[in-house]
C-alpha positions in Angstrom: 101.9 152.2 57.8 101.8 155.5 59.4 105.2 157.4 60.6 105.2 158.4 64.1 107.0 161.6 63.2 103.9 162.6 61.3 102.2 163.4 64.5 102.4 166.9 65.5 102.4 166.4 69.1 104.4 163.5 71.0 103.4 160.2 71.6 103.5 157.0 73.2 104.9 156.5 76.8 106.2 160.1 76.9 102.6 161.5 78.4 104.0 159.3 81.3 106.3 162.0 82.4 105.9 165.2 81.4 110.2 165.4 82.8 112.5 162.8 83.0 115.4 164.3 84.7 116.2 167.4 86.9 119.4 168.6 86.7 121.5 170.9 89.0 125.0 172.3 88.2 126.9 174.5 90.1 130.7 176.7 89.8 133.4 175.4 92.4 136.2 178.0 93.0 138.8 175.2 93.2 137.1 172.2 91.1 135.2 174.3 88.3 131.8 173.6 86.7 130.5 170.2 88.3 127.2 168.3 88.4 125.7 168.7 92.2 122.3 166.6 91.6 120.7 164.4 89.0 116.9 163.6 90.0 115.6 160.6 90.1 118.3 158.8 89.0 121.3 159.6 86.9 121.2 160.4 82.9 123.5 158.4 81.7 125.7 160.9 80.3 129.1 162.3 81.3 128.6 164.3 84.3 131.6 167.1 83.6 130.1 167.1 79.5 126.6 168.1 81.3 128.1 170.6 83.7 130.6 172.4 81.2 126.7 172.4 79.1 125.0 174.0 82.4 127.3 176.6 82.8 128.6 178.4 79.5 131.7 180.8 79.5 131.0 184.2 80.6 127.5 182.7 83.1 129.2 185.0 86.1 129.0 188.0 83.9 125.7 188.2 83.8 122.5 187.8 86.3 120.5 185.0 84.4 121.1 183.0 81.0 119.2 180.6 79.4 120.6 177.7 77.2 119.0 174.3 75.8 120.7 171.2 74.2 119.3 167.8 73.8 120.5 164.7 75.0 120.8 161.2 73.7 121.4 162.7 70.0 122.2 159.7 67.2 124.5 160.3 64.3 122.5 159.3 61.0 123.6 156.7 59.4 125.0 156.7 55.3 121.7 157.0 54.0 121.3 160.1 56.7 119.1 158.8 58.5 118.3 158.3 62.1 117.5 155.3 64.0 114.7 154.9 66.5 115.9 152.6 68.4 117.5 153.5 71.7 117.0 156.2 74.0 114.5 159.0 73.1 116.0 162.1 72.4 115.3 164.4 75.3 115.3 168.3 75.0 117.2 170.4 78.0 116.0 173.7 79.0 118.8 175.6 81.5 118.9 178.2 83.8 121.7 179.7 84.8 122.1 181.8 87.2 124.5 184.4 89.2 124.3 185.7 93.0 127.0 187.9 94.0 127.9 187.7 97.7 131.2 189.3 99.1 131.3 187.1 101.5 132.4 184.2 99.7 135.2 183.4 97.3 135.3 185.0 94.1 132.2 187.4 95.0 129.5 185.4 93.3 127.8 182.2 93.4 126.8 180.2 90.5 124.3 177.6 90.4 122.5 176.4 87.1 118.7 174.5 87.2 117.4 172.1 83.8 115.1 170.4 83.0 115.3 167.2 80.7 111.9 166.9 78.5 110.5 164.6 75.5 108.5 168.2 75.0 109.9 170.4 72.1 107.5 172.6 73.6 110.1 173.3 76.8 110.1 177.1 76.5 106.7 176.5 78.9 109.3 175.4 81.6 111.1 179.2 81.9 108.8 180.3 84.5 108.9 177.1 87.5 112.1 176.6 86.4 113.0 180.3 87.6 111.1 179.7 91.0 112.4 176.3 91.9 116.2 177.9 91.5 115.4 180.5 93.5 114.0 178.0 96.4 117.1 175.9 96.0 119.4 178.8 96.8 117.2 179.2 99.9 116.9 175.6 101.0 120.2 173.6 98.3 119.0 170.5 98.8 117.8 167.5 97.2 114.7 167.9 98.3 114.1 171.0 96.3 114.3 169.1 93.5 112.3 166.2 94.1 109.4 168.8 94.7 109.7 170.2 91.5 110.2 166.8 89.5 106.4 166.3 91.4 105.1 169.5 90.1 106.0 169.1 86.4 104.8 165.6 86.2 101.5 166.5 87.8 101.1 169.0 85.2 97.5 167.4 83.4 98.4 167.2 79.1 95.6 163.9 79.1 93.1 166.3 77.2 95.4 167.3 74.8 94.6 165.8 71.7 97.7 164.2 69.0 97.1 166.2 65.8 98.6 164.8 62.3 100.9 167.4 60.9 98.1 167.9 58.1 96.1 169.2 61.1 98.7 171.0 62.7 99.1 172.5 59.3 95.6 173.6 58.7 95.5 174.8 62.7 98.6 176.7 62.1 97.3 178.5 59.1 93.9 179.0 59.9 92.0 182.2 60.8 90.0 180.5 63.1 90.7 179.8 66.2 88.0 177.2 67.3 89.5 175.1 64.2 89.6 170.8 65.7 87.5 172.1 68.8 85.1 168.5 68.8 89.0 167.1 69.2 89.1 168.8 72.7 85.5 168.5 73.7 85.7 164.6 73.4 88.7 164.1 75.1 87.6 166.7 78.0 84.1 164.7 78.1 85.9 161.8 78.4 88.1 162.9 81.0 84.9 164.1 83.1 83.1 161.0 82.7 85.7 159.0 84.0 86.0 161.6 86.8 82.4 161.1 87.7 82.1 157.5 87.1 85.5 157.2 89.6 83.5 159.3 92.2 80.3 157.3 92.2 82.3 154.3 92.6 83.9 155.4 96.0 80.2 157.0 97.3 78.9 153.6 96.0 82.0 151.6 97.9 81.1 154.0 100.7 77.7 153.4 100.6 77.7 149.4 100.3 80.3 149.2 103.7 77.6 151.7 106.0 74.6 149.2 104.6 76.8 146.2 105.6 76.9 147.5 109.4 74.0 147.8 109.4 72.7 144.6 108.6 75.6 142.7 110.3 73.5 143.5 113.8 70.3 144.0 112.8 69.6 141.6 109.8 67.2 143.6 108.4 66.7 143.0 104.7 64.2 146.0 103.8 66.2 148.5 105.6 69.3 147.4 104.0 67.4 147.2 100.7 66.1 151.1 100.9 70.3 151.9 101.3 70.9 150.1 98.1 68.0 151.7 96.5 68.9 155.4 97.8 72.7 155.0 96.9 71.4 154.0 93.2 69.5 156.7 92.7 71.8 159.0 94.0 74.7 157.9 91.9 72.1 158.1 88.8 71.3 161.8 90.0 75.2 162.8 89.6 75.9 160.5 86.5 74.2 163.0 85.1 75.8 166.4 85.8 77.7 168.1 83.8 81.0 170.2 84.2 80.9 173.6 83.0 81.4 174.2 78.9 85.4 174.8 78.1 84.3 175.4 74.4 84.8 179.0 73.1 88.7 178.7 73.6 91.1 179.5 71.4 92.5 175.6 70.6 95.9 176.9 68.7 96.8 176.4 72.6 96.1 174.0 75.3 95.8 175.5 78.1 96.5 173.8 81.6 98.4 174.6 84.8 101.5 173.5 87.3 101.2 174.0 90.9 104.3 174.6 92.4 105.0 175.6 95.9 101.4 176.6 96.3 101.9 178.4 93.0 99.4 178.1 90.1 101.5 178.8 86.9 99.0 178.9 83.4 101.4 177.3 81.2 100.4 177.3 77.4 101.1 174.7 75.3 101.2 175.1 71.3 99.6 173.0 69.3 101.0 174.3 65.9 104.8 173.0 66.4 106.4 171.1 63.8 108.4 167.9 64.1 112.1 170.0 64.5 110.4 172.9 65.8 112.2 173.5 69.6 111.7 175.9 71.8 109.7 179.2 71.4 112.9 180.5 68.8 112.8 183.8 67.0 113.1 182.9 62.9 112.4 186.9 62.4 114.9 187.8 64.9 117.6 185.2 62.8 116.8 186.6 59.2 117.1 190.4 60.5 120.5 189.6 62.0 122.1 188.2 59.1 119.7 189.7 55.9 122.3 192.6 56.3 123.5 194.3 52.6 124.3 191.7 50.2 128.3 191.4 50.3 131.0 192.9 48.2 132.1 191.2 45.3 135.9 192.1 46.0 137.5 192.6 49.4 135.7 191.2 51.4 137.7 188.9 52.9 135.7 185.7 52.8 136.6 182.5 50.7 134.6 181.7 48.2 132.7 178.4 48.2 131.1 177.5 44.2 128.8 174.8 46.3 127.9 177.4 48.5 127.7 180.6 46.9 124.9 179.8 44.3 125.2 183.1 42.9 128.7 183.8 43.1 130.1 186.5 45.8 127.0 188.4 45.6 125.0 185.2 47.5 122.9 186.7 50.3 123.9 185.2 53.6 120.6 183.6 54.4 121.1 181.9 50.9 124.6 180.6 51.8 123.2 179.3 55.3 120.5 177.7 53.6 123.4 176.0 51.8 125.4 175.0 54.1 122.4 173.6 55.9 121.3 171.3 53.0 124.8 170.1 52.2 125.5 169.3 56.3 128.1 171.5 56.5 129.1 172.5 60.2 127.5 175.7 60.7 128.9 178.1 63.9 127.1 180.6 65.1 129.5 183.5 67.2 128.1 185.6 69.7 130.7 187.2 71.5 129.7 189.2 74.1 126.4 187.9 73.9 123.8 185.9 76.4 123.9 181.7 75.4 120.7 182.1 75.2 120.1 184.5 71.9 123.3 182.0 70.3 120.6 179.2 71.3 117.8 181.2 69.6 120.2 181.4 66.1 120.2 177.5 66.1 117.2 176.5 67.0 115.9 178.6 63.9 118.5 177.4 62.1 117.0 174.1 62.5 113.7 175.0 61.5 114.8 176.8 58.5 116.6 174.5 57.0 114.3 171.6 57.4 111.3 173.5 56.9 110.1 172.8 60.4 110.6 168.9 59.8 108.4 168.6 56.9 111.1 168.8 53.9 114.4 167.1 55.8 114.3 165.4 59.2 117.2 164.3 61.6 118.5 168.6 62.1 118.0 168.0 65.6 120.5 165.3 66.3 123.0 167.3 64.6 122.3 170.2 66.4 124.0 172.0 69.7 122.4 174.9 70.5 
């Protein structure tokens, strides 16, 4: 039997929406953080929990942030695992964002945009997610949403091929960048064949209805006949061109578009994620912050933890995260003072460190709030 989580992309009836939910959040002088819109229909989940996630502490201090946290997390079971059953879990990118106006209460207005995704891939959101905000500052309505929810879901993934993770694996690692390319071709040949085949069928359609007026009146068979036989040979004649060659690119990517607002955003999608690999996170940026000087063995004000500190006081930090990781401890990352989004960027690498990108331990990603 194969495991679904093998796969290195994402399956089944998620390539029916590329977005399940859009999400708007915005700061109420007298009534504080509360859920304004939930598009198409509602999550499920508590409305204040979602807006108190939309709109960190400390939003109004700055111009922009960007957080993520998932939704419909399951708690593993004795045996640490976690079911399937149920709701997927969904990954939530969020933009938050501050206007400052004099004229109204408080000096600024807050208003936060997400978007709800089976995609671990969501970073490729950032960019419509920081138009469509913008538009709905211009025009707040529901509307505003609704035309993004169209956009993202028109976005075209159907010639993106599912790689295994041994795949993924040898894409990820390999110096070339044309590596699984007859994997595109095939699926982009199949796409333009149907595209073709769906075209002669409405000149042919088109075609049969013109020779049917014609005959209606006139009843003449050989007339009727040299229609049939013209629209025949003219739907053999484009049958057999050919779209122009996408070969040559570089397939660690699949590369595609979203039109928003008359808009054309390139959005690039990688195809050398791992299973608990979210988000476009920073692993060097984590190891630099905390693979500071190894820490004092007296003084330095830090209990010691034998199951923790494998070597004692002198255990590097990255060591005694690893730790903590692998023995589910609850691991809190501080960032006074700092954007949600960098604290988001610590455990999302987190999460990939300690289960090796999903291919050593799985289920980080349930117990996870970035």
């Amino acid at each position: 039997m194969t495991d679904p989580s093998e796969s290195g992309g994402d399956t089944g009836e998620q390539s029916q929406l590329n977005v399940e939910y859009i999400l708007l959040a915005e700061f109420d002088i007298d009534r504080g953080a509360i859920l304004k819109h939930q598009y198409p229909r509602p999550t499920g989940a508590d409305d204040s929990h979602l807006a108190e996630l939309m709109l960190p502490d400390g939003a109004h201090a700055r111009e922009s942030d960007w957080t993520m946290f998932f939704l419909n997390q399951k708690a593993p079971d004795e045996t640490g695992k976690v079911t399937q059953d149920g709701q997927p879990l969904l990954y939530v990118l969020n933009l938050v964002r501050t206007k400052h106006d004099k004229e109204v209460r408080r000096g600024a207005i807050v208003k936060a945009m997400a978007v709800c995704t089976r995609h671990r891939f969501i970073h490729i959101y950032q960019a419509i997610l920081m138009l469509a905000l913008e538009n709905y500052y211009r025009s707040p309505t529901v509307d505003t949403l609704a035309e993004l929810f169209t956009s993202v879901n028109a976005m075209d993934l159907t010639c993106m091929p599912q790689l295994s993770r041994h795949e993924t694996t040898i894409l990820r690692f390999s110096d070339d960048q044309n590596m699984f390319e007859e994997r595109f071709i095939e699926l982009e040949d199949e796409k333009k064949m149907l595209e073709s085949l769906t075209r002669d069928s409405e000149r042919l359609e088109i075609a049969q209805d013109s020779a049917l007026a014609e005959l209606a009146p006139s009843n003449d068979e050989s007339s009727g006949t040299s229609a049939r036989r013209g629209t025949v040979s003219d739907t053999t004649a484009s049958g057999r061109m050919r779209m122009p060659s996408t070969r040559n690119k570089d397939r660690r990517f699949f590369d595609t578009e979203i039109v928003y607002s008359g808009v054309k955003l390139p959005i690039r999608v990688p195809m050398t994620v791992y299973p608990e690999e979210i988000s476009d996170f920073s692993l060097i940026q984590l190891l630099t912050t905390f693979a500071g000087s190894l820490p004092t063995p007296s003084g330095s004000g830090r209990a010691s933890h034998p199951h923790l500190d494998s070597s004692g006081q002198y255990t590097h930090p990255i060591i005694l995260l690893m730790n903590g990781l692998l023995t589910q401890k609850r691991v809190i990352f501080l960032g006074h003072g700092k954007p949600a989004g960098e604290v988001a960027n610590y455990v999302l690498a987190a999460v990939a460190l300690g289960s090796g990108g999903g291919g050593v331990l799985r289920g980080f990603a349930n117990r996870a709030f970035p």
